[in-house]
KEVODREN-217683 format. One line per 10 residues: number of its first residue (from 1); their letters; for each residue x, z, y of N, C-alpha, C, O. Coordinates in nm, 2 decimals, m for minus. Atoms other than C-alpha are relative to their C-alpha. Example, Ala and Ser with C-alpha at 12.3 -4.5 7.8 and 13.67 -1.06 7.14 Angstrom:
BEGIN
1) AS) 0.09/0.00/m0.12/1.23/0.78/m0.45/0.09/0.00/0.12/0.19/0.07/0.12; m0.09/0.00/m0.11/1.37/0.71/m0.11/m0.08/0.08/0.11/m0.03/0.09/0.22 .
end
This chain:
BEGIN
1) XXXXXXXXXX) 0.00/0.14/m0.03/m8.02/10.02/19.55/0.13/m0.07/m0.05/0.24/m0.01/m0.02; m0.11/0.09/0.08/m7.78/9.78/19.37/0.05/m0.06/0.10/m0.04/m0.09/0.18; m0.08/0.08/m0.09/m7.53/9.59/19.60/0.06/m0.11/m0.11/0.10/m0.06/m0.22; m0.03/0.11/0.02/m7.45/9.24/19.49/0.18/m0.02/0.06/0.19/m0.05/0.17; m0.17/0.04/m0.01/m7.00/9.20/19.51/0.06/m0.10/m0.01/0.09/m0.12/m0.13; m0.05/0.16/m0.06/m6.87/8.88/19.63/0.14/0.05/0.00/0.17/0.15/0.06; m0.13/m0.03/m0.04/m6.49/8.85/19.59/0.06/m0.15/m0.04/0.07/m0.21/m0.14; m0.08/0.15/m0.01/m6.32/8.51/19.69/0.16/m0.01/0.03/0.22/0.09/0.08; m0.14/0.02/m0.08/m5.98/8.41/19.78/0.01/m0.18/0.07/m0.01/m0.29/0.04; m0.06/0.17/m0.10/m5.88/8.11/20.03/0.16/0.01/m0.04/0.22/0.11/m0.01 .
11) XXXXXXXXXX) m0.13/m0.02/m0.01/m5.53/8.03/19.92/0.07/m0.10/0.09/0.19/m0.12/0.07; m0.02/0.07/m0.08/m5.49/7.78/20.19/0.02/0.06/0.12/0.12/0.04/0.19; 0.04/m0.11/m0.12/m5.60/8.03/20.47/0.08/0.13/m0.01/0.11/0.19/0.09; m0.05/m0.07/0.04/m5.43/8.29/20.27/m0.07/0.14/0.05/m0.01/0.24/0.10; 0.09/m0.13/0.03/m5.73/8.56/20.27/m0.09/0.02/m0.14/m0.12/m0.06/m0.23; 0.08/m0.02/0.09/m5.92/8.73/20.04/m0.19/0.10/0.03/m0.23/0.19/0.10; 0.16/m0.04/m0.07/m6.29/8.84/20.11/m0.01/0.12/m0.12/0.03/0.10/m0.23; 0.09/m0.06/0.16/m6.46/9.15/19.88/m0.09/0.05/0.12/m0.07/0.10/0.23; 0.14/m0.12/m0.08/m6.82/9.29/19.98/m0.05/0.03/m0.11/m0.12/m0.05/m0.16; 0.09/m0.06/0.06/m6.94/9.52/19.72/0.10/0.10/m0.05/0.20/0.13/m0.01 .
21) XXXXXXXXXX) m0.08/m0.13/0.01/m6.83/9.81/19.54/0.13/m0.04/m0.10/0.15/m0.15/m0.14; m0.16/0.06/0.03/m6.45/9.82/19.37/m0.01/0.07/m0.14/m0.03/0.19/m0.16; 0.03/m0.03/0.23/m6.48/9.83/18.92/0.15/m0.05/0.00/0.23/m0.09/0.09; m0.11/0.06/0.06/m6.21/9.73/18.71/m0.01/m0.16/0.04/0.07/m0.22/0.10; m0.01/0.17/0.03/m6.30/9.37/18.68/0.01/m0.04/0.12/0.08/m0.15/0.12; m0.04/m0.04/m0.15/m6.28/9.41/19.08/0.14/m0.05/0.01/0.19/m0.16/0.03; m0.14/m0.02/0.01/m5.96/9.51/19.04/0.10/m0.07/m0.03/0.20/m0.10/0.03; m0.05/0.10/0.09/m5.86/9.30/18.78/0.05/m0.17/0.10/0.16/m0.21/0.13; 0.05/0.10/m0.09/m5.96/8.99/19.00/0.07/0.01/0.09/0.13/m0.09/0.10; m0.03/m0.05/m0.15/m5.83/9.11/19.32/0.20/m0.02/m0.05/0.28/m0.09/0.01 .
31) XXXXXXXXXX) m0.11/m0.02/m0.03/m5.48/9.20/19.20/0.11/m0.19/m0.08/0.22/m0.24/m0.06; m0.03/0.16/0.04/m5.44/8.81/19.00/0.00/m0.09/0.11/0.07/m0.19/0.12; 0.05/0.10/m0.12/m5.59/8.66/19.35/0.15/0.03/0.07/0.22/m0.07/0.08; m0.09/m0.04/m0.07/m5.30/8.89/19.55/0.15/m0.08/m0.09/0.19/m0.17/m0.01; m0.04/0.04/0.13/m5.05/8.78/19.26/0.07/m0.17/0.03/0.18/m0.22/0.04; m0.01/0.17/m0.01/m5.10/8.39/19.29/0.00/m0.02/0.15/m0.02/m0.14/0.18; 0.00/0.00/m0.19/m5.08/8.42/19.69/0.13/0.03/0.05/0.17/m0.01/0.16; m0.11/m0.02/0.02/m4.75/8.56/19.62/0.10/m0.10/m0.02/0.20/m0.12/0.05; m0.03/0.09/0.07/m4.65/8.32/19.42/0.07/m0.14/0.07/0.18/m0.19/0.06; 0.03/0.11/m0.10/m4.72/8.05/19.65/0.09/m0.02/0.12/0.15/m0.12/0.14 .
41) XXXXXXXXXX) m0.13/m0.02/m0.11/m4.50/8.17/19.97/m0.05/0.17/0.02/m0.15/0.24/m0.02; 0.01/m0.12/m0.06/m4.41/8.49/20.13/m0.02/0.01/0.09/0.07/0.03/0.16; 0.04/m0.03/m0.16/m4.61/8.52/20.44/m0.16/0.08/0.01/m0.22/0.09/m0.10; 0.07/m0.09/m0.03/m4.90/8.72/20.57/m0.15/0.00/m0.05/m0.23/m0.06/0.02; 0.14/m0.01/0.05/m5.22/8.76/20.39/m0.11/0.09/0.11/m0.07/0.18/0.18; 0.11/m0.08/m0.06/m5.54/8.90/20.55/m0.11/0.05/m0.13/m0.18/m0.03/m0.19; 0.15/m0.05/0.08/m5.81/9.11/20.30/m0.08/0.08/0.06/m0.06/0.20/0.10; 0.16/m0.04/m0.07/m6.16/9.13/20.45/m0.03/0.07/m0.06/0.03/0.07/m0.16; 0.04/m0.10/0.09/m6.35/9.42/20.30/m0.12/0.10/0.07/m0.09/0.18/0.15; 0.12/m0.12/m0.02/m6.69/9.62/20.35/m0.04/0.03/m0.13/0.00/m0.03/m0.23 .
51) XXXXXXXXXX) 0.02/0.00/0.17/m6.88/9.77/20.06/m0.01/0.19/0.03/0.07/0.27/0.09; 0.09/m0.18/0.06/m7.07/10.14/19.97/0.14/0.06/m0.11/0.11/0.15/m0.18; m0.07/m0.07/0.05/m6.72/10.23/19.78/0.03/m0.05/m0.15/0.04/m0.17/m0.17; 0.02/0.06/0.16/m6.68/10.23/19.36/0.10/0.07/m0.04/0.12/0.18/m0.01; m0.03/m0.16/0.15/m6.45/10.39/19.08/0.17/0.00/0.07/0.24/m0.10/0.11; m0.12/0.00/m0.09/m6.12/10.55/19.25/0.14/m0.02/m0.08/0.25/0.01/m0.03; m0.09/0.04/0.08/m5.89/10.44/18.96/0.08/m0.15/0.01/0.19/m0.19/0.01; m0.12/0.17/m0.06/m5.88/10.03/19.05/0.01/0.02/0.13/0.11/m0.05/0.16; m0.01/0.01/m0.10/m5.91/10.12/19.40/0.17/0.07/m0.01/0.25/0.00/0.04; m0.14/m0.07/m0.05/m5.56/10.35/19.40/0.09/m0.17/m0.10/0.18/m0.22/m0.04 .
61) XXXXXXXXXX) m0.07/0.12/0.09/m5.45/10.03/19.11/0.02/m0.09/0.15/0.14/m0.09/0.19; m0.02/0.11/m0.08/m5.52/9.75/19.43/0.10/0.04/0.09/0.18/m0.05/0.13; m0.04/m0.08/m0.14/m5.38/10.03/19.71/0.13/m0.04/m0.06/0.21/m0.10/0.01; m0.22/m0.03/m0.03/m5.01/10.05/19.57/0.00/m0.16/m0.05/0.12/m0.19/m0.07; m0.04/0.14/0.01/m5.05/9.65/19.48/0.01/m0.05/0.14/0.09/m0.13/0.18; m0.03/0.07/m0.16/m5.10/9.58/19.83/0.09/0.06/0.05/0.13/0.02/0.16; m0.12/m0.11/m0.11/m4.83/9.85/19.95/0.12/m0.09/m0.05/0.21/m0.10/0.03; m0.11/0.04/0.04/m4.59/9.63/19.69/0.02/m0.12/0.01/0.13/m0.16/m0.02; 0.02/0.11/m0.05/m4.70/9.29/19.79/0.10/m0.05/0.03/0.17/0.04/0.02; m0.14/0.03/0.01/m4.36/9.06/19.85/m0.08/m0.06/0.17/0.00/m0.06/0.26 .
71) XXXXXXXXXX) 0.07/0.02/m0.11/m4.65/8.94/20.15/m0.05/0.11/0.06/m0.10/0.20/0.00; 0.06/m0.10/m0.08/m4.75/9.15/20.44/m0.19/m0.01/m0.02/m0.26/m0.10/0.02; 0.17/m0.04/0.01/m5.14/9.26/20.36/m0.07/0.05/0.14/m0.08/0.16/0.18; 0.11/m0.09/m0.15/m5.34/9.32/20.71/m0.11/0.01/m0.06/m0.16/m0.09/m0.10; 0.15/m0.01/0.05/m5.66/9.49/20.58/m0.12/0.00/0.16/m0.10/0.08/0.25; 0.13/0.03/m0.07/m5.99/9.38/20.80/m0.11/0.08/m0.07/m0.17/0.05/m0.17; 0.17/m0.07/0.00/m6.30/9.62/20.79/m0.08/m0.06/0.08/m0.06/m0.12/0.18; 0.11/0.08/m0.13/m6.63/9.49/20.92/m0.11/0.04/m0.10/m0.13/0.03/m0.22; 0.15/m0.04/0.02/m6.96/9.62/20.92/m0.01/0.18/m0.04/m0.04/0.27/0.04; m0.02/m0.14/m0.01/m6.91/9.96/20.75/0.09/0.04/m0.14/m0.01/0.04/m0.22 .
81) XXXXXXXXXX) m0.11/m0.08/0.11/m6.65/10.09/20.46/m0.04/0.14/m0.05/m0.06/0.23/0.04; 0.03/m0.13/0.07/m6.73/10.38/20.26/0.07/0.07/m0.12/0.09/m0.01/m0.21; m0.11/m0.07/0.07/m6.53/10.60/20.05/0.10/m0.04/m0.06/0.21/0.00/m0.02; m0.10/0.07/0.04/m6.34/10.38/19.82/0.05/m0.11/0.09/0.17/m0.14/0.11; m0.05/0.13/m0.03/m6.36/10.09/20.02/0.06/0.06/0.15/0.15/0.00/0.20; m0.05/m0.03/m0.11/m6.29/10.26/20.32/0.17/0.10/m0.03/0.22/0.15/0.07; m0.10/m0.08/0.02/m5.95/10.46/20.16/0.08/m0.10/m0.05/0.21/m0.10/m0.06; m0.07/0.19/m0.02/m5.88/10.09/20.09/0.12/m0.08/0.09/0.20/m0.16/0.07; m0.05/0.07/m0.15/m5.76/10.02/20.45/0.08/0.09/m0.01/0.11/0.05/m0.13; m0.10/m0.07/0.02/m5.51/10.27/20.43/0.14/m0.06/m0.06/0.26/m0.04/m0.02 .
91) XXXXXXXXXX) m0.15/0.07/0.01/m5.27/10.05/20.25/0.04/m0.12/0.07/0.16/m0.15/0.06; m0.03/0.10/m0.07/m5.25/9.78/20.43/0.16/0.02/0.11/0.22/0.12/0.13; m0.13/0.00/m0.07/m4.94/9.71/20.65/m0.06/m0.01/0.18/0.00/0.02/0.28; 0.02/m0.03/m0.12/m5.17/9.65/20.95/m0.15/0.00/m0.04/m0.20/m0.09/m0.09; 0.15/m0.02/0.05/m5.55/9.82/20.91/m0.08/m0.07/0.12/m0.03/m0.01/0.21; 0.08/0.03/m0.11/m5.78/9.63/21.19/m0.12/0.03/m0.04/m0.12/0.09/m0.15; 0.15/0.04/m0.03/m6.17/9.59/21.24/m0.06/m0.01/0.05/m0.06/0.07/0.14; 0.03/0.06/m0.08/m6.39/9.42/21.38/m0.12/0.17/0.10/m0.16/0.27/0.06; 0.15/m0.04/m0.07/m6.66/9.57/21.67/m0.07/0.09/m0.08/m0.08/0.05/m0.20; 0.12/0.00/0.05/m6.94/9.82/21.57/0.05/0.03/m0.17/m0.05/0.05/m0.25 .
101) XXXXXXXXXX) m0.01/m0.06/0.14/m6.76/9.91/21.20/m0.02/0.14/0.02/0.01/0.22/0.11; 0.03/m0.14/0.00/m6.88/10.22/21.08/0.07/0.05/m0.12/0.05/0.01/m0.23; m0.09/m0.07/0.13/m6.60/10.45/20.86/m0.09/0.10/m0.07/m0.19/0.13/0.00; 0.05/m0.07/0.06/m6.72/10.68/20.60/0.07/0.08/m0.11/0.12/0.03/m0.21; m0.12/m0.05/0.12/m6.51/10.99/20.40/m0.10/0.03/m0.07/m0.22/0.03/m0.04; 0.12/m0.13/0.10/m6.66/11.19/20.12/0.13/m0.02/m0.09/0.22/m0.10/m0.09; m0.09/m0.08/0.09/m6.47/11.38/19.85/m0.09/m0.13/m0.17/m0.20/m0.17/m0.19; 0.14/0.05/0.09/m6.54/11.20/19.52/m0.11/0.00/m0.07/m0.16/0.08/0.01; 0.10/m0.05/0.05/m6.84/11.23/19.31/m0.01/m0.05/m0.16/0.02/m0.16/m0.21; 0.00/0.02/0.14/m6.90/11.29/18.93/m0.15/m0.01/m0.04/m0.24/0.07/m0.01 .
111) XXXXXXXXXX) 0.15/0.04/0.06/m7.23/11.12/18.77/m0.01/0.02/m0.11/0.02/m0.06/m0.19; m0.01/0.00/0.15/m7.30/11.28/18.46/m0.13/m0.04/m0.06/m0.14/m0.02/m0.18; 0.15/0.03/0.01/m7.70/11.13/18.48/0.01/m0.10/m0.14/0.10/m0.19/m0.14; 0.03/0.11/0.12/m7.80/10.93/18.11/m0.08/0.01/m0.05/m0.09/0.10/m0.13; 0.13/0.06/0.07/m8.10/10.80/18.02/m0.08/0.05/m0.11/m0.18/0.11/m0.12; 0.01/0.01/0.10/m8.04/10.77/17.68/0.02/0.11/m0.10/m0.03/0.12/m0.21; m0.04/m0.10/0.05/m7.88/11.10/17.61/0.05/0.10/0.04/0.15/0.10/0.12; m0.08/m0.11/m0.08/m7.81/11.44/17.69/0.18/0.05/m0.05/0.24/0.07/m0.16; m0.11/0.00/m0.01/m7.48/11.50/17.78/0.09/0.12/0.02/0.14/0.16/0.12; m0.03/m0.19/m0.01/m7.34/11.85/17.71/0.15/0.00/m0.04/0.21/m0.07/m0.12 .
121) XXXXXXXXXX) m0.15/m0.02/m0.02/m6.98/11.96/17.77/0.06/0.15/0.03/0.01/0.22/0.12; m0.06/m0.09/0.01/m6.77/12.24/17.71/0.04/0.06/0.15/0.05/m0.01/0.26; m0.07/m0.04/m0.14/m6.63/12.51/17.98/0.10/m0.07/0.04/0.12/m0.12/0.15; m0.14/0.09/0.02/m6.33/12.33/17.89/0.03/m0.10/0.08/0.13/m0.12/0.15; m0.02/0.13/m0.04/m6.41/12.01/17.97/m0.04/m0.05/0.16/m0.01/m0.14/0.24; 0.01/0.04/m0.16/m6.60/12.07/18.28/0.11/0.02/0.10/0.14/m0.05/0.20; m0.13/m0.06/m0.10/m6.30/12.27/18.43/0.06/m0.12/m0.03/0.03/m0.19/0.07; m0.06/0.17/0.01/m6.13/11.92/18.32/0.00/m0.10/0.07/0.09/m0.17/0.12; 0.06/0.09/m0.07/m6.36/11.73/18.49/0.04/0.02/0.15/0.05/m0.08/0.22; 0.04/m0.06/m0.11/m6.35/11.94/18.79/0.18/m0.03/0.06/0.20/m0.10/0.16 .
131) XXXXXXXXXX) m0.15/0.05/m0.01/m5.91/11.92/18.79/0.01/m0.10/0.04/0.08/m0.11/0.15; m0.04/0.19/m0.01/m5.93/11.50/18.77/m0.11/0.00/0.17/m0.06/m0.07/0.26; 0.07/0.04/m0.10/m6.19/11.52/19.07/0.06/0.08/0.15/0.04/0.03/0.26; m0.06/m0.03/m0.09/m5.97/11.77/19.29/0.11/m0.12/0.02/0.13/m0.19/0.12; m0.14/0.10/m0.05/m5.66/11.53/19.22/m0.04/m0.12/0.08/0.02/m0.15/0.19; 0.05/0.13/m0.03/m5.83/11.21/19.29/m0.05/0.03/0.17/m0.04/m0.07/0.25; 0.01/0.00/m0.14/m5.96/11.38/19.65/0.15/0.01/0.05/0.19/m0.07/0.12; m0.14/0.02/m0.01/m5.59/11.49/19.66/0.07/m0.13/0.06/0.12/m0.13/0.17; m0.02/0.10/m0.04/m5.50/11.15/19.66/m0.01/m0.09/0.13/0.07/m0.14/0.21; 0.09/0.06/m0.10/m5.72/10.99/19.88/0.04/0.05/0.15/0.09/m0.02/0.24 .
141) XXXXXXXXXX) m0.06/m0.07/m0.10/m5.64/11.22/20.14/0.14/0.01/0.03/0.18/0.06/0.14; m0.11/0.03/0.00/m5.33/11.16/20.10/0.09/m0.13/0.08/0.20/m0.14/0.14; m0.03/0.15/m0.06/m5.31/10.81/20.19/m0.08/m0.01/0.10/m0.05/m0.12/0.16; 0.04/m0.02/m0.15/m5.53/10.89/20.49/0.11/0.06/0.11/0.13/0.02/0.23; m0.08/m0.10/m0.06/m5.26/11.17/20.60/0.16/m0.06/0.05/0.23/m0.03/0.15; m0.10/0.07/m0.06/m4.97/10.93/20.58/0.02/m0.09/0.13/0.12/m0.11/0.19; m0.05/0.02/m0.15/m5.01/10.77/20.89/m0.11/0.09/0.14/m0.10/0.11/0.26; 0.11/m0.07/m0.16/m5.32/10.95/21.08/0.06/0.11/0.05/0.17/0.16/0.02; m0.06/m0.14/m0.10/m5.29/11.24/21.33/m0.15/0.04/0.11/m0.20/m0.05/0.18; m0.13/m0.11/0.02/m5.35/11.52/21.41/m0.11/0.01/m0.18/m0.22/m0.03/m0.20 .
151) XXXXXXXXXX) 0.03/m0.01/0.16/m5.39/11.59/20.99/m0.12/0.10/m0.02/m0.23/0.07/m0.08; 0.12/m0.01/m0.02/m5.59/11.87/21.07/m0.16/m0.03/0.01/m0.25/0.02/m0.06; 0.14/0.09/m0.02/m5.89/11.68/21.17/m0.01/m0.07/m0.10/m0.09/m0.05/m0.20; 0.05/0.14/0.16/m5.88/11.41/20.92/m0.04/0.07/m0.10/m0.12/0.04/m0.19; 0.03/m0.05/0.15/m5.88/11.65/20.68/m0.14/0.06/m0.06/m0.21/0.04/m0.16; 0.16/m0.01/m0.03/m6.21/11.84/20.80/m0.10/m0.15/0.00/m0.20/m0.15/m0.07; 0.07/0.14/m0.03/m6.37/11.49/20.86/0.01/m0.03/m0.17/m0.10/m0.05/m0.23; 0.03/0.01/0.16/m6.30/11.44/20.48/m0.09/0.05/m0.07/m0.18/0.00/m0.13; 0.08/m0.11/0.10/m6.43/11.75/20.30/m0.14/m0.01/0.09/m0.24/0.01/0.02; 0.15/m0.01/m0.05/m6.74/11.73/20.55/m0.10/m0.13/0.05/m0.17/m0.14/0.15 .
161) XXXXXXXXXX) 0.06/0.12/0.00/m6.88/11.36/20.46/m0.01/m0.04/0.08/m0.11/m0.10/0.08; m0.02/0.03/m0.12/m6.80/11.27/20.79/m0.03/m0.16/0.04/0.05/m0.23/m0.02; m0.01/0.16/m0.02/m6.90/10.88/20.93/0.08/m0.02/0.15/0.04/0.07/0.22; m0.04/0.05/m0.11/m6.73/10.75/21.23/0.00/m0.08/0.03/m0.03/m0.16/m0.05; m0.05/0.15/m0.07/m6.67/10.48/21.48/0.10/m0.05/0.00/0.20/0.01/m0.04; m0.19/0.05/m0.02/m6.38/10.23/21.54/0.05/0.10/0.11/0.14/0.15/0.06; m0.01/m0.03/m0.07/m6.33/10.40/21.83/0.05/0.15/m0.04/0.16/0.18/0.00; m0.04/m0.12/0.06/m6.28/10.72/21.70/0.13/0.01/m0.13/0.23/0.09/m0.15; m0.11/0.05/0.13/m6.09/10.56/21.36/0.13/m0.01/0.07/0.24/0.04/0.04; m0.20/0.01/m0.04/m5.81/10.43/21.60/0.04/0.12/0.11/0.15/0.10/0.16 .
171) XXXXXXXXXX) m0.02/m0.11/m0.04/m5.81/10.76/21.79/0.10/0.10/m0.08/0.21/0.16/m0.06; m0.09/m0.10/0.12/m5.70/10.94/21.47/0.09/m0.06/m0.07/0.12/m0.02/m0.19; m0.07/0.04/0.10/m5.48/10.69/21.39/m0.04/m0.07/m0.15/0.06/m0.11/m0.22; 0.00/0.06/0.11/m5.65/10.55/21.08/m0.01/m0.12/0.02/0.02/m0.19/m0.07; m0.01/0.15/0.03/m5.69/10.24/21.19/0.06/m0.03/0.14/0.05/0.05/0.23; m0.14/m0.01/m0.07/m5.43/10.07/21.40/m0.11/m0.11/0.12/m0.04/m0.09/0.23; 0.01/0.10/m0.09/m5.63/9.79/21.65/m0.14/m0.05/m0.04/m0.19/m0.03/m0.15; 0.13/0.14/0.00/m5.96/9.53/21.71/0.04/m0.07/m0.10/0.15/m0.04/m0.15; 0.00/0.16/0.08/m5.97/9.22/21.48/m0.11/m0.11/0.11/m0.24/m0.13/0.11; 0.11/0.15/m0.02/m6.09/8.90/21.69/m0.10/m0.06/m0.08/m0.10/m0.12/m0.19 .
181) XXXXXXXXXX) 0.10/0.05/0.08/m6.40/8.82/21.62/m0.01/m0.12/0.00/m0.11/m0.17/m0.06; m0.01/0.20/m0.02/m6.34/8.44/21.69/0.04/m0.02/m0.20/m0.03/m0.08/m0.29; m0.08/0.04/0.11/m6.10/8.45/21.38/m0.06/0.07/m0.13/m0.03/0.04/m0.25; 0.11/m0.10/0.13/m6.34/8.71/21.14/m0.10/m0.14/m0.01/m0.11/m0.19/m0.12; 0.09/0.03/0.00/m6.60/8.47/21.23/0.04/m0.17/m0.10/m0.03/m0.22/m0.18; m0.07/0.13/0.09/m6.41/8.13/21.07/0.02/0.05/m0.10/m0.07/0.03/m0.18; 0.01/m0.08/0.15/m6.30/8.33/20.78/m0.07/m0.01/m0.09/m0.07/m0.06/m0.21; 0.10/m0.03/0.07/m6.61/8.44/20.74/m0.14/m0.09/m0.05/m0.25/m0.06/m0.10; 0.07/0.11/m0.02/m6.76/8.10/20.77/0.05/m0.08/m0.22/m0.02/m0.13/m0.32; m0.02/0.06/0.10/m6.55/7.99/20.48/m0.03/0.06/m0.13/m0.08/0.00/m0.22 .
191) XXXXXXXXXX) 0.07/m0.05/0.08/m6.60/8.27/20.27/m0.12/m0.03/m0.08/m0.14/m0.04/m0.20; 0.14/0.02/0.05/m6.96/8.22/20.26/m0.01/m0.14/m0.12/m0.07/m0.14/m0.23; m0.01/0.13/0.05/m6.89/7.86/20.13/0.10/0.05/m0.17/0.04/0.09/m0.27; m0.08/m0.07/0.07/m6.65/7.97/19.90/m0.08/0.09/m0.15/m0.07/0.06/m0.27; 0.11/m0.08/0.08/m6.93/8.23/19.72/m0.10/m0.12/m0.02/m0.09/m0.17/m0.13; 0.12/0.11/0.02/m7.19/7.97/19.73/0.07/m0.08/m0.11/0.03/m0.11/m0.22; m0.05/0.13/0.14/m6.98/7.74/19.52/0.03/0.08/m0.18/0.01/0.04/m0.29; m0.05/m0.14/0.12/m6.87/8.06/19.27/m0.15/0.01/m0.05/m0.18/0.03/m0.17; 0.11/m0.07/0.04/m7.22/8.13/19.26/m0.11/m0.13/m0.09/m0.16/m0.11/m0.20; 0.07/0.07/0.03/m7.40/7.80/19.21/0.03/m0.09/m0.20/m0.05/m0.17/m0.24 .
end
């Protein structure tokens, strides 16, 4: 099933919305929106974010953009975060989310499926393949491990596709607090408006 990716910025409100999965042009987008927000004044941004995950190259690209931000980044989860998008919240300076979010780890995954052509690759290349996809969980876990606790756990809950609650998320430390839903819910009022105009 295809997910549709909405990514706005309010620079008045000083948020940025994304719901869908995280590509280059994602990325691209995201770190110009962060960028010109900057620009503008130094004070506290909010980036909303759910979404089935996407390629862990712009996601680590956005992560150390928001870690170097000249503005404080509070990342908002809501609804449910999954692999990329949920290793997302991690950089943030303050991770929240709303009620009823559901977290999601998994190690990454390599899609070698094509249509058009069979795709045959050396011992070489798979051991290759297989190197870039340890480091990239490496990673990931990584930036889980710097502030969660106890490391232990998180780490099992990774390698074993593990989903969670908030409730459990700010137990282990990955995520630091609630988000008011009064103030998600205005946001997310404008948002909508916001897409509708991008879209129409």
């Amino acid at each position: 099933m295809k997910v549709k990716t909405n990514l706005v910025v309010d620079y008045e409100d000083r948020f940025i919305w994304l719901d869908g999965h995280i590509t280059s042009s994602v990325a691209s987008r995201f770190v110009k929106m962060l960028a010109k927000l900057n620009r503008l004044e130094c004070s506290p941004i909010i980036f909303y974010i759910k979404g089935p995950g996407g390629n862990p190259y712009p996601t680590f690209w956005m992560m150390s953009e928001i870690e170097a931000s000249a503005s404080p980044v509070a990342i908002v989860a809501h609804e449910y975060v999954n692999s990329a998008c949920f290793t997302i919240t991690q950089a943030g300076v303050h991770r929240l989310a709303l009620k009823g979010t559901r977290f999601s780890f998994h190690p990454v995954e390599f899609d070698i499926s094509n249509d058009r052509k069979v795709i045959r690759m050396t011992q070489k290349e798979l051991m290759g393949v297989l190197d870039s996809l340890r480091l990239i969980d490496a990673m990931q876990l990584l930036w889980f491990l710097k502030r969660s606790r106890p490391v232990k756990k998180v780490m099992r809950l990774f390698i074993e596709d593990s989903t969670i609650g908030l409730s459990k998320a700010r137990k282990l430390k990955i995520i630091d607090d609630y988000y008011e839903e009064s103030d998600f819910l205005k946001d997310k009022r404008r948002a909508m408006k916001l897409i509708k105009t991008q879209t129409s």
